[in-house]
C-alpha positions in Angstrom: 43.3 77.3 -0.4 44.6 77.4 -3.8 43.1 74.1 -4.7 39.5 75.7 -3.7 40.1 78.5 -5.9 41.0 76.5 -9.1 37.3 74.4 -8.3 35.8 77.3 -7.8 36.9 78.5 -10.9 35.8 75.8 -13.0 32.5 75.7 -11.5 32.4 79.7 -12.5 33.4 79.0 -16.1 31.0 76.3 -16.2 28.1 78.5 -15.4 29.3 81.2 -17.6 29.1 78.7 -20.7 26.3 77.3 -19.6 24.6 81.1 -19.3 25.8 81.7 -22.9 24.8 78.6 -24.5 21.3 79.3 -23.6 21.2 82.7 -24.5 22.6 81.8 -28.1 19.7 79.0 -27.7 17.2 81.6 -27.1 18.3 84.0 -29.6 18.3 81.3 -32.4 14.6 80.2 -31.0 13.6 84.1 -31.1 14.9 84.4 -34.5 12.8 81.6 -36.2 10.1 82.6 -34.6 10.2 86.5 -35.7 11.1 84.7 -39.1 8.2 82.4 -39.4 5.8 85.4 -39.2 5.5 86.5 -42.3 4.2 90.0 -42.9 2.3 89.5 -46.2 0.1 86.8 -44.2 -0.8 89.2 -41.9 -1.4 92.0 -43.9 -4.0 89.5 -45.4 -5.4 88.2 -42.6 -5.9 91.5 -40.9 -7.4 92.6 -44.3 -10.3 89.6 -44.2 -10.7 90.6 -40.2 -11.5 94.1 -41.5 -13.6 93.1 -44.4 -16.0 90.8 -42.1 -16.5 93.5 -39.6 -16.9 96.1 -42.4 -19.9 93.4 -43.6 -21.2 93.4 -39.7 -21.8 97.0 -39.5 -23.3 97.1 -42.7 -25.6 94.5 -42.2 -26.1 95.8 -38.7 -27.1 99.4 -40.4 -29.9 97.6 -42.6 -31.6 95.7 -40.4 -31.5 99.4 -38.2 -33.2 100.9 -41.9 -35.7 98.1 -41.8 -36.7 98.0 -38.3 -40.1 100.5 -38.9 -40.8 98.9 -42.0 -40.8 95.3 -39.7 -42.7 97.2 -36.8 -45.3 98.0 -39.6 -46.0 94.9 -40.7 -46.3 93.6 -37.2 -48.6 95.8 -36.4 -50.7 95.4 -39.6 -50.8 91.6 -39.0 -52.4 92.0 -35.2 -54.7 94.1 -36.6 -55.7 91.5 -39.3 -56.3 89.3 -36.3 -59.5 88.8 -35.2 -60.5 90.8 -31.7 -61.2 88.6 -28.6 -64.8 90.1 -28.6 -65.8 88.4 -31.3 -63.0 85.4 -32.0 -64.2 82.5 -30.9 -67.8 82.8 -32.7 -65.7 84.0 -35.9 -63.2 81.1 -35.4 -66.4 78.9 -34.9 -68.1 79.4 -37.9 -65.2 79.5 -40.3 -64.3 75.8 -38.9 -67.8 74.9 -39.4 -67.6 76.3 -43.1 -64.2 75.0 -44.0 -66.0 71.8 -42.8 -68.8 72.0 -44.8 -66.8 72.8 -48.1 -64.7 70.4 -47.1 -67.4 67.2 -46.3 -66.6 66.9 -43.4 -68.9 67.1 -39.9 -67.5 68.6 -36.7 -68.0 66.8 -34.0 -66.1 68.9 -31.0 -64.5 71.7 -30.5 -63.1 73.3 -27.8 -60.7 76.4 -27.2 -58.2 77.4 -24.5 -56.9 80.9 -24.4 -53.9 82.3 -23.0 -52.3 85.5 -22.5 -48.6 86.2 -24.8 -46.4 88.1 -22.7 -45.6 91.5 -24.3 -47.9 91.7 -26.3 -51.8 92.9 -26.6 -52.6 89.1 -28.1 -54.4 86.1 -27.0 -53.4 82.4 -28.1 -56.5 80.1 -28.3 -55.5 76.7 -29.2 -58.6 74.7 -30.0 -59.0 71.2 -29.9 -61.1 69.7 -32.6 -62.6 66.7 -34.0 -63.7 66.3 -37.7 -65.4 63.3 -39.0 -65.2 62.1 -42.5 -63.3 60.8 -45.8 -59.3 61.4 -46.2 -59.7 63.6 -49.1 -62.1 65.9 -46.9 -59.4 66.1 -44.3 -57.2 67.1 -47.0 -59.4 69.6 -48.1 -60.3 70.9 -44.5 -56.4 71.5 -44.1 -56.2 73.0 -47.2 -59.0 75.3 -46.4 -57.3 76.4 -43.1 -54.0 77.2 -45.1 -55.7 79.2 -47.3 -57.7 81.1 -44.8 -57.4 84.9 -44.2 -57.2 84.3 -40.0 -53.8 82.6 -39.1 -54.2 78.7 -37.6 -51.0 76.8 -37.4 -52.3 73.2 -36.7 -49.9 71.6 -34.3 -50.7 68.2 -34.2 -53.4 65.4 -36.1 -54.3 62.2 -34.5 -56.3 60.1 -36.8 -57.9 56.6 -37.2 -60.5 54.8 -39.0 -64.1 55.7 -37.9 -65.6 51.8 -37.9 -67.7 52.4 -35.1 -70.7 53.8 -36.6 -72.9 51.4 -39.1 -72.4 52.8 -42.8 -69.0 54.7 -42.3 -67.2 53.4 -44.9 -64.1 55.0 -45.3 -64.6 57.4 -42.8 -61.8 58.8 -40.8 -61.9 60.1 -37.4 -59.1 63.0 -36.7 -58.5 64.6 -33.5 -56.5 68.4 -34.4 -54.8 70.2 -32.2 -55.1 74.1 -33.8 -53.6 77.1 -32.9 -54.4 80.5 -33.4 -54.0 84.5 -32.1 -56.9 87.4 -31.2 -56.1 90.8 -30.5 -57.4 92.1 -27.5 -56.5 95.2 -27.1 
């Protein structure tokens, strides 16, 4: 039995070293690691953390202040819109004068309308074909830019017009237009 005891021992000591050696492992681990933290750097970092939300909530607050002033303008633009009533003969004959100014001949046009969600507006988008020399085509975009009524032209298709006799640098360009009408 004594020789059991004096194993046992051992094995007990053993353990009891081993416990302590990690323990002093850990505590040196813990200690450089509450010494790498340095408190100046987060005194800093914190500092910036609270200076960018300080910068959200101001920004946040000035886009509230602005919000009417926005709304405003929203509204003053749809009313600056042409109404549905009368849109598409308005829309008609300031394409056919643009194209006049411009030297250009319509040949087609044709709208689509459809309903924006949320809103009391209409989105036509008109398909149109104008006839004539580059610079006119130029000019005819130009013209739209320029115009009171909003037209975002979304697309141009051109190509030389050689199919008629006498249409000498003539181009053909297919436009895909769009534009808004009130309807309330």
């Amino acid at each position: 039995m004594r020789h059991d005891f004096k194993l046992e021992r051992r094995a007990i000591l053993l353990g009891l070293v081993a416990l302590v050696a990690a323990d002093v492992a850990l505590a040196v681990y813990g200690w450089n690691l509450s010494s790498a933290r340095n408190p100046q750097q987060d005194l800093v970092t914190l500092t910036r953390n609270r200076d960018l939300l300080r910068a959200d909530i101001a920004r946040a607050q000035d886009i509230r202040q602005k919000i009417p002033a926005i709304q405003r303008d929203c509204d003053q633009f749809e009313q600056s819109l042409y109404p549905a009533t009368t849109g598409y003969s308005s829309v008609s004959a300031e394409l056919g004068s643009i194209a006049n100014k411009s030297g250009l001949q319509v040949e087609s046009r044709n709208f689509v309308q459809s309903e924006v969600k949320g809103r009391d507006l209409e989105q036509v988008d008109i398909e149109a074909v104008v006839t004539g020399s580059y610079s006119g085509v130029v000019r005819f975009l130009n013209g739209l830019q320029r115009s009171s009524n909003v037209y975002a032209v979304e697309a141009l298709q051109g190509k030389s017009d050689e199919g008629q006799q006498g249409s000498r640098g003539l181009v053909r360009v297919s436009m895909h237009i769009k534009t808004y009408f009130r309807t309330a």
